[in-house]
Each structure stands twice: as C-alpha cells, then as structure tokens.
C-alpha positions as CSV (number, residue, x, y, z in Angstrom):
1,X,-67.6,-29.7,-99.3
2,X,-68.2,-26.4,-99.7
3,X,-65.4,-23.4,-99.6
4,X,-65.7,-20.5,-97.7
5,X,-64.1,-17.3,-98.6
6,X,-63.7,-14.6,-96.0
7,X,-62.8,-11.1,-97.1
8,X,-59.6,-9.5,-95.5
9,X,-59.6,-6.5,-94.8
10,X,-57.0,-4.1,-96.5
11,X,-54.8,-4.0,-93.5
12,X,-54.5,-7.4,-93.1
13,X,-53.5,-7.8,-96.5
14,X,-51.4,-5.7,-96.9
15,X,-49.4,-7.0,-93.8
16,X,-49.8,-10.8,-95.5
17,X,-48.4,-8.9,-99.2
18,X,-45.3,-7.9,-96.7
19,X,-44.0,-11.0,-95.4
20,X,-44.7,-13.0,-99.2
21,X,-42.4,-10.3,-99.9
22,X,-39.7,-10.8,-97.9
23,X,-40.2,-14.2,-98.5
24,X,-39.0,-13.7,-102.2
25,X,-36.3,-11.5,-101.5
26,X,-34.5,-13.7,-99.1
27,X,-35.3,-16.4,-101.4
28,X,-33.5,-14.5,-104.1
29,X,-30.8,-13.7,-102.2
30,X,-30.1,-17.2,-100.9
31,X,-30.3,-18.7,-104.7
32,X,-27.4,-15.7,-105.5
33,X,-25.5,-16.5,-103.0
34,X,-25.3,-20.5,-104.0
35,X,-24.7,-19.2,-107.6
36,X,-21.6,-17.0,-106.0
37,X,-20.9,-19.5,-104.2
38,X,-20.7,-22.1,-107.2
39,X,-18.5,-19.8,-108.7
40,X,-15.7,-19.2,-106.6
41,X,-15.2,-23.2,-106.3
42,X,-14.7,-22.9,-109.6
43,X,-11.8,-20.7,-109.1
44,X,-8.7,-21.8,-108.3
45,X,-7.7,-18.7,-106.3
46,X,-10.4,-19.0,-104.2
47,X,-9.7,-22.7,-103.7
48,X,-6.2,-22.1,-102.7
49,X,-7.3,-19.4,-99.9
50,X,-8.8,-22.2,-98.7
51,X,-6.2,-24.6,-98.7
52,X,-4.1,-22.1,-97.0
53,X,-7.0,-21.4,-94.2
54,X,-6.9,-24.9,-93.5
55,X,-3.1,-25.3,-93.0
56,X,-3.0,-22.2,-90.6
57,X,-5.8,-23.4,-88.7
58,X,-4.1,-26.8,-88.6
59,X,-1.0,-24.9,-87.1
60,X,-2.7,-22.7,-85.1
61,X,-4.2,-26.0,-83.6
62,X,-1.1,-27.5,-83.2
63,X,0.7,-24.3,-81.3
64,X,-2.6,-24.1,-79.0
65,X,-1.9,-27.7,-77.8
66,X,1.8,-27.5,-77.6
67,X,1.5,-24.4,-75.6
68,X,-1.5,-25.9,-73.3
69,X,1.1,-28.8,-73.1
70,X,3.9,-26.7,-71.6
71,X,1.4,-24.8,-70.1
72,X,0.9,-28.2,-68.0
73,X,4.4,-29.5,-67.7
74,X,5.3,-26.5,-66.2
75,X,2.2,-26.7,-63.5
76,X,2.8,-30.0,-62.7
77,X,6.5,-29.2,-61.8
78,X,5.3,-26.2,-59.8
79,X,3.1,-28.7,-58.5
80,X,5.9,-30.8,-57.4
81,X,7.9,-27.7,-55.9
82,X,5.2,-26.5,-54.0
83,X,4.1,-29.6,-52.6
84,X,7.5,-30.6,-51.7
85,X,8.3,-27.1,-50.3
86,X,4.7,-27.7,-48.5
87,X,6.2,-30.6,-47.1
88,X,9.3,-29.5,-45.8
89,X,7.6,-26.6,-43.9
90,X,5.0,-29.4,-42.5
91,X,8.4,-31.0,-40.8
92,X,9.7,-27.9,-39.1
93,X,6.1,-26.7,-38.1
94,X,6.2,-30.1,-36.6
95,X,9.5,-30.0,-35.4
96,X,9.0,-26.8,-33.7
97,X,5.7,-28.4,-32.4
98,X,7.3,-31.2,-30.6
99,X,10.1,-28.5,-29.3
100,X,7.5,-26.7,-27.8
101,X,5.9,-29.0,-26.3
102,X,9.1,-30.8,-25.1
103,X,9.6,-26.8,-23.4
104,X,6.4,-26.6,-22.2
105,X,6.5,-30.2,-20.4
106,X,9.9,-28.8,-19.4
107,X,8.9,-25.5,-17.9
108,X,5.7,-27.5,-16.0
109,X,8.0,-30.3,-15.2
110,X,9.8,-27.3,-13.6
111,X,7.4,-25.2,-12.0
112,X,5.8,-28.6,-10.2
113,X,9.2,-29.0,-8.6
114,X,9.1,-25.5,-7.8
115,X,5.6,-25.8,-6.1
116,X,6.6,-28.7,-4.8
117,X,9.6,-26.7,-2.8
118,X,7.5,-23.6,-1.8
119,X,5.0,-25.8,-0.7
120,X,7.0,-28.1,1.3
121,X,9.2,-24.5,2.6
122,X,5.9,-23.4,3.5
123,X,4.7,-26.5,5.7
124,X,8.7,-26.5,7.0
125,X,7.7,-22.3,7.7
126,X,4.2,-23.4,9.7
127,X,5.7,-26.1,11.7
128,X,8.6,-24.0,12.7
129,X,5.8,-21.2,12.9
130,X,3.7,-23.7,15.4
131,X,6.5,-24.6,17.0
132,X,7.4,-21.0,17.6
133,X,4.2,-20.4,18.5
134,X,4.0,-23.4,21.0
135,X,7.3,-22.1,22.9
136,X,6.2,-18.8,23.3
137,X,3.0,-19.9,24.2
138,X,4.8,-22.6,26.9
139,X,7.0,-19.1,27.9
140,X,4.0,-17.1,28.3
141,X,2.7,-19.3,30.4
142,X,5.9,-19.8,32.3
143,X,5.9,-16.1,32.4
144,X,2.2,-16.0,34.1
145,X,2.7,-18.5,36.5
146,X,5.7,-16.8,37.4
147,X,3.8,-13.4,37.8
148,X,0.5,-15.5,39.7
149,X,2.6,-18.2,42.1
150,X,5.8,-16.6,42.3
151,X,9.3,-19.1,42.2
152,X,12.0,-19.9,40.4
153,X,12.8,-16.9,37.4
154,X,12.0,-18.5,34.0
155,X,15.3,-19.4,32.4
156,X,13.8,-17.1,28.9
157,X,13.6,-14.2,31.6
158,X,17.6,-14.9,32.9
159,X,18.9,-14.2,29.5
160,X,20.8,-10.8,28.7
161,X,21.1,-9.2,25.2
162,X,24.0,-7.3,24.0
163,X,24.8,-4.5,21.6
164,X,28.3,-5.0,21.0
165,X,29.4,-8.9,22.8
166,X,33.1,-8.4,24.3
167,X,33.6,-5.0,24.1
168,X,33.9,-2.8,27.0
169,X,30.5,-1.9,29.0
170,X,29.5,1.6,29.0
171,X,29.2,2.9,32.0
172,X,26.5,5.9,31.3
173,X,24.5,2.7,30.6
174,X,25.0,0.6,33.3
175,X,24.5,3.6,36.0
176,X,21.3,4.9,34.6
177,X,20.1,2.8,32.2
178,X,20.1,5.7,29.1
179,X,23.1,6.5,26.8
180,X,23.0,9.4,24.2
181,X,24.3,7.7,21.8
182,X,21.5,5.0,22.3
183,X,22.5,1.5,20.1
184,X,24.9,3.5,18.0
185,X,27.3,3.4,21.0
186,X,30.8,1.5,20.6
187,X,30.3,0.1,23.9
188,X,28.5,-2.7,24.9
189,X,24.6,-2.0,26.4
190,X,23.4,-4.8,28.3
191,X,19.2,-5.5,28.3
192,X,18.4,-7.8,30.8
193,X,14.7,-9.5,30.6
194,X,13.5,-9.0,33.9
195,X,14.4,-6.8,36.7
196,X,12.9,-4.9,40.0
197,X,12.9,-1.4,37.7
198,X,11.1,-0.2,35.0
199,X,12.4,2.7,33.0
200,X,9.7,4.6,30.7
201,X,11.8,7.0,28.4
202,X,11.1,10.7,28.2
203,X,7.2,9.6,30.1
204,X,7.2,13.1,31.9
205,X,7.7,16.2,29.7
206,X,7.6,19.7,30.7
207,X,8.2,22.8,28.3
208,X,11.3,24.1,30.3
209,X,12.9,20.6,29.8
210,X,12.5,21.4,25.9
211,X,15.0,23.4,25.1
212,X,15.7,22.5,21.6
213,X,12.3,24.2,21.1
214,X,12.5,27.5,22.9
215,X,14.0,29.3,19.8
216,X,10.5,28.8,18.4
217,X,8.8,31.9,20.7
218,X,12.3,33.5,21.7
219,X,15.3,32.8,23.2
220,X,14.1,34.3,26.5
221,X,11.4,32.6,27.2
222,X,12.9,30.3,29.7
223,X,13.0,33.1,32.0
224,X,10.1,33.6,31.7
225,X,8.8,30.5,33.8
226,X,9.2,29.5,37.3
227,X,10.8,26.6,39.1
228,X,7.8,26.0,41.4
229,X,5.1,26.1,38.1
230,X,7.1,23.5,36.5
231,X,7.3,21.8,40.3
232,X,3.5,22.0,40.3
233,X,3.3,20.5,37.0
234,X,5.3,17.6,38.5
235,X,3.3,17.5,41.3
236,X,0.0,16.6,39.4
237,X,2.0,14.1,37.0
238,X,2.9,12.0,40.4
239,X,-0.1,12.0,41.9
240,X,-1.5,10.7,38.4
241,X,1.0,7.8,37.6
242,X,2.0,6.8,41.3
243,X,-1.1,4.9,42.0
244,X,-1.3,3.5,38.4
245,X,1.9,1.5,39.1
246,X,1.3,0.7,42.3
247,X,-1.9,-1.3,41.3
248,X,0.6,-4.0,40.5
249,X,2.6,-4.0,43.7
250,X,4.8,-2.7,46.3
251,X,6.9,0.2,45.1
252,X,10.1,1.4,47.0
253,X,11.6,3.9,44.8
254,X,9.6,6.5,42.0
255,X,12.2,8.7,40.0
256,X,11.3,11.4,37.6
257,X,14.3,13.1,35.7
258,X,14.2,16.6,35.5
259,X,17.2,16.6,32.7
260,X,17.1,18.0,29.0
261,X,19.2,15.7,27.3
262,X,17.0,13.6,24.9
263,X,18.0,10.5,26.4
264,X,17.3,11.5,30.0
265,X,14.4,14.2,29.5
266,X,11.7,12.6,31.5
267,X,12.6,9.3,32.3
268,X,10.7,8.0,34.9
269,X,12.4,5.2,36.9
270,X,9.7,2.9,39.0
271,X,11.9,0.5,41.4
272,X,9.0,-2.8,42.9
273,X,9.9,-4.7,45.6
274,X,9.5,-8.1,43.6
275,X,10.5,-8.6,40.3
276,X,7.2,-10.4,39.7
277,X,5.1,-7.3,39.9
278,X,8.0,-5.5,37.7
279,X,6.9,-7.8,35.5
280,X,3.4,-7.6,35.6
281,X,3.5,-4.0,34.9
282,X,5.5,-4.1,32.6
283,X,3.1,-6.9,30.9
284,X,-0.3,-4.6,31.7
285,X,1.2,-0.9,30.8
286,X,2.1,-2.6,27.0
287,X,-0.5,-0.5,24.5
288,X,-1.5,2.3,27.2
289,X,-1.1,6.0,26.5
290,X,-1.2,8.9,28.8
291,X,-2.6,12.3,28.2
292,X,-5.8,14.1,27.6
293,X,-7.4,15.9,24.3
294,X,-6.0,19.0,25.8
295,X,-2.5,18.2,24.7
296,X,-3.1,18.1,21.2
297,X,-6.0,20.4,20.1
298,X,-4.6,23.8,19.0
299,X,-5.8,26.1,22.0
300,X,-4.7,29.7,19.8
301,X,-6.8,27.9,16.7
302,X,-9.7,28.1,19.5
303,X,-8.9,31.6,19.7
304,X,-8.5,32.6,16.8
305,X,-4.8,33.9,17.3
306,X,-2.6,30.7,16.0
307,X,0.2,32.0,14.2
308,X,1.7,29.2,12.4
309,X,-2.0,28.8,10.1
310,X,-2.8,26.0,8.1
311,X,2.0,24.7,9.2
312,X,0.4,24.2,12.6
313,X,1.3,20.4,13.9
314,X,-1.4,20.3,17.0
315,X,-5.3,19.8,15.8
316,X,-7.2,22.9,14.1
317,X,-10.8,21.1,14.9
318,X,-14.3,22.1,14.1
319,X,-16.5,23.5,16.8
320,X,-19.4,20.2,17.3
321,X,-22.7,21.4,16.9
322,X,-24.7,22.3,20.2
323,X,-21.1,22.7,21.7
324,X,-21.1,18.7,22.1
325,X,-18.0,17.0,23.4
326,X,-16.2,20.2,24.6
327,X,-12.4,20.2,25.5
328,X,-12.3,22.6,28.8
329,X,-8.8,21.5,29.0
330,X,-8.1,25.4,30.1
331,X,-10.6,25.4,32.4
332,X,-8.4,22.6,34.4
333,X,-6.0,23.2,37.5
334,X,-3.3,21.9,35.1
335,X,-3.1,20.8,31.5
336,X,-3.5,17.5,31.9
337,X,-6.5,17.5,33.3
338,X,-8.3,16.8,37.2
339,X,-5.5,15.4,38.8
340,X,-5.6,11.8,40.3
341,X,-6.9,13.2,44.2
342,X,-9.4,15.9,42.8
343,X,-11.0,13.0,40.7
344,X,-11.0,10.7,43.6
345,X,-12.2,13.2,46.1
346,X,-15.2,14.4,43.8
347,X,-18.4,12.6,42.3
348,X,-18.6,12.4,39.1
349,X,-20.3,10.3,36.6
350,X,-18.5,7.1,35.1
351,X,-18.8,7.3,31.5
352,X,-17.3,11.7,31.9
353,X,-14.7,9.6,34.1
354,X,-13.5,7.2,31.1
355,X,-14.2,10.2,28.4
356,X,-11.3,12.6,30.8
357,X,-9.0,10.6,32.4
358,X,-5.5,10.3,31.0
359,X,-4.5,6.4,31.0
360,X,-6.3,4.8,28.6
361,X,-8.3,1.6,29.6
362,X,-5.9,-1.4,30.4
363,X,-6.0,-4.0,27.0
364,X,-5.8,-7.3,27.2
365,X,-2.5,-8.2,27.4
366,X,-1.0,-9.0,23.8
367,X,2.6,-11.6,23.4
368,X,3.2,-9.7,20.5
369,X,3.5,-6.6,22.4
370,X,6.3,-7.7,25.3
371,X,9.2,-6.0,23.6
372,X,9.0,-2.5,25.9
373,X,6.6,-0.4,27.5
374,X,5.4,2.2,25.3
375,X,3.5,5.0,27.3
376,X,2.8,8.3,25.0
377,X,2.9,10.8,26.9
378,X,1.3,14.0,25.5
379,X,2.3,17.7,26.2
380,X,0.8,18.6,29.4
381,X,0.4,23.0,27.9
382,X,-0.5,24.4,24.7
383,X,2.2,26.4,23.2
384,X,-0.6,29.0,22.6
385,X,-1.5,29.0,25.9
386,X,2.1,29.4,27.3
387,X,2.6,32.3,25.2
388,X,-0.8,33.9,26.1
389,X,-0.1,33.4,30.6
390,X,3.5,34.0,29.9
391,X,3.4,37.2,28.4
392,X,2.0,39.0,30.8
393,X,4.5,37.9,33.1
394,X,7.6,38.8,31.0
395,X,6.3,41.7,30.8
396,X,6.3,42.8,34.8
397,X,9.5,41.0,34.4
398,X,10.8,43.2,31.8
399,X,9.2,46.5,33.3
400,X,10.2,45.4,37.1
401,X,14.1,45.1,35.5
402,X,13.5,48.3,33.7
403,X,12.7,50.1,37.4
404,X,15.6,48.9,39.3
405,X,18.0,50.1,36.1
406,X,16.1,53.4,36.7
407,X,16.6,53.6,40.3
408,X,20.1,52.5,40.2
C-alpha cells in the first residue's frame, strides 16, 4: 500500500487553514459556554430565576386555557342563540311560505271563477249575439220578401218609436216631419219604420238658403243674386235626383224646400206610390253620396286669389303632372256638373261617366246601415267663384242705383 501525497496549492490551503479555524473557535466557544453554564447552576440566584420562570410559565399556561375555555363556553352559547334564533326565523319564513301560497291558491282559485264568469258571459253574449243576429237576419229577409213579393207589412216595420212616450205630439213634427229643436224637443216626435215618404234632410243646398254664412263676404251679398239663378240651380238638382228615385218606383209627389231654417233648409220630401218601393230606396240610397270634386276643391286656390290661405276649409290641391285628372268643374253649365239630360243626350265614354257623375255607385246593401238615409250633398258653387261672377254684378247694381239717385 503505498501513500500518495498531492501538493495543494496555496489557495486551497489556505481556504482548508480557514474552516480548521473556525472549527476551534466554535469549539472554544461552545466549551465556555458549558463552563458558564456549569456555573450559574451552581448559583442559587440563578437557580431561583428559574424556579420563578417555571411558575409563570405554569400560570401563563393555566390563564391560556381558562381563557380558551371561556373563549368556548361563550361560542357554544352563541352557538345555541344563533341556531335557535336560526330556527325561529326558519318558522316564520315557513309560515309566510304556506301564507303565500295559501294567497296565491286563493287569488287563482279566484281568478278561475272569474274566467270561468267572463267566459260563460261571453258564450251567454254570442248566443244572445247569434240570436240577434238570426232575428235580424229572419227581419231582413221578412223585409226583402216584403220589398220583392209585396203583402202583409212586417210586424218589425209596424212599430213606432218615441221621443218623449205620453207627452203631447208636436205638431211642427207631425206636419212636416222636421222640428228645430230636433230630439231636444219637450214634445213627443213619433218615427214610424216604414212609410210612402222619404225625407232626406238639408239634400239640396243653395248659397242664398245659407244665411248664417253671408256675413263671411258681406252683408249684402244676398242682393246680389237672383231668384231665377238659384231657380236654375234647382232646376239641374231635379233633373239629377228625380230619375235616381224613381228607379225604385212610381213616384207621386217630389218636394224640395226652399227654407233657411237648419231644420228645413233643403229637405227634399220624395212621396212613392207603394210603401214597398219607399222602402227599397230607402234600403239602396243607404251609403250613397251626391256631389262632384267641384264642390270641394278651392277654385280661388286655383287662381291664385284665396283669401283665407293656409284657414281655408275647401281642398288647396296640387296641379297633377301632364294636367292628369283635371277638375273643369267651372267649365260646367252649373256646379255640379253635366246635368242628368245633357249626360243622357250626349256620348260619352263609360269610365269619364263613373269618374263625373254625382251619385256614387249603388253598394250592396249593408243591415248595419238601415238606421236613415245619409245622402251628402256637397255645395253645388265655390265661394271663390261666387265672389269672382258676383262682383261684377254688384257692381252694375251699385253703379245702376247710383244713376237713378243722380237723375232723381
């Protein structure tokens, strides 16, 4: 066995001297500290420090555990409060619970029964609604067969409504069918269903019957028409409606009322032979209108000279491109239009027929519309127009009176 030696370089052993070193110094210092340490258990003082370090840590111990055992007493009661509180809130919530739910099965219990009653109102509404319907339906008919075969008046047609049952008749009413008071009279108005006359309220209007609106121009300006231009106005309106009605029968008496009370302005009064074509008309003129574009398009607007601007009531319209659909209502013998014998007499092409002529095309006959007849009569003049033919003529009137004052 043979030994080898290495040589270490300086470096490393100088690092090796190092840590023998420290070696010996903490050796040193550990063999001091046992001889120290040897020496103060000799001591008495030193060995009561200790005995007084282990009595406080003995009673430090001892507070530590009764503290941690309070400390725990004290949770576990909170414990107990808490979950008994816990408890008690878990009865009400459930209390409250099974009162909302007793509510809720109250409130549905309560809206089925309410369901239950609108529905069963509603199927007692339809059947009384079908029922309804099936009587009218049985009058209509009753009605038709009347108007087609003639007979016996249906007893719904014999019935007479009143205004005011037992009081005394009015007489205005009874005479001429028209009261001014109209249903706000104190006497009684009798409306009987069916009769030989028809009465179409205010159907013929004239601007010299409108005297509530004469203040509009000036208070004059009734003189300043004629009693044959108004005459000539009638003219045209009879020719127009005459053979209208008389498509539905034989007519013996045609009335048009020249008055200016509102109640009588324009009545026409058409007497038939039968009260089955009375009826009839009555049942065929329910919907139709009569008048022409011409009546309410704004003639001065067309002219440029309407007065009243952007406040006008009658229809400012734009001029159609290429002209189309022109309104030569002033190019017309009257305002209304060809008259019922020029349009007969002339040819003319059927579709510029339906686009001029005043009655509108008969509907089909509606039960929801046998309550009155409802013809809308349109002005027959521009107000524009009136003033601009008129004035001329007021004033030769004006300069003819202003003569004679001169001569006299």
């Amino acid at each position: 066995m043979t030994n080898t030696v290495c040589k270490l370089s300086h470096k490393e052993w100088r690092k090796i001297a190092k840590k023998l070193r420290r070696k010996k110094i903490r050796q040193h210092l550990a063999e001091l500290r046992k001889a120290e340490l040897k020496l103060l258990e000799s001591s008495p003082s030193y060995q009561l420090q200790l005995e007084k370090q282990r009595l406080f840590e003995e009673y430090e111990a001892e507070k530590e555990t009764k503290e941690r055992e309070e400390a725990h007493e004290k949770w576990l009661k909170e414990e107990e409060r808490a979950q008994k509180q816990w408890r008690e809130e878990q009865r009400l919530k459930n209390l409250a619970e099974l009162e909302r739910l007793k509510e809720q099965e109250k409130i549905r219990e309560e809206w089925e029964k309410e369901q239950k009653k609108i529905k069963e109102e509603k199927e007692k509404l339809e059947a009384l609604k079908k029922e309804e319907e099936k009587r009218r339906q049985e009058t209509l008919n009753r009605i038709n067969d009347f108007i087609q075969n003639g007979g016996d008046i249906p007893l719904e047609l014999q019935a007479v409504s009143e205004t005011n049952p037992g009081k005394e008749m009015c007489l205005f009413f009874n005479k001429v069918g028209a009261c001014r008071f109209g249903n706000q009279c104190s006497r009684n108005h009798q409306h009987f269903k069916i009769s030989n006359t028809l009465l179409v309220s205010n159907f013929y209007s004239h601007f010299t019957l409108e005297q509530n609106k004469s203040s509009e121009y000036d208070t004059d300006i009734i003189l300043e028409y004629e009693d044959s231009d108004m005459y000539s106005h009638f003219k045209e309106f009879y020719t127009d409606i005459v053979p209208e009605f008389k498509k539905f029968g034989d007519l013996t008496m045609v009335k048009v009322c020249c008055n200016s009370e509102p109640h009588l302005r324009g009545n026409v009064y058409i007497e038939y032979k039968h009260k089955k074509d009375a009826l009839l008309a009555y049942k065929e003129f329910q919907g139709r209108w009569y008048g022409d574009w011409g009546g309410a398009v704004c003639g001065d607007f067309a002219r440029r000279r309407c007065l009243k601007g952007k406040s006008c009531n009658f229809l400012h319209v734009f001029r159609n491109p290429k002209n189309e659909y022109p309104i030569d209502w002033y190019k017309h013998k009257s305002n209304y239009g060809h008259s019922l014998s020029d349009k007969l007499d002339d040819t003319f092409d059927n579709n510029n027929y339906k686009r001029n002529w005043r009655w509108s095309e008969s509907p089909e006959s509606s039960p929801k519309r046998q309550k009155g007849v409802s013809h809308k009569h349109k002005k027959s003049k521009k107000k524009s127009k009136e003033k601009d033919s008129y004035r001329d003529k007021s004033h030769k009137h004006k300069s003819t009176k202003k003569k004679k004052r001169d001569k006299s």
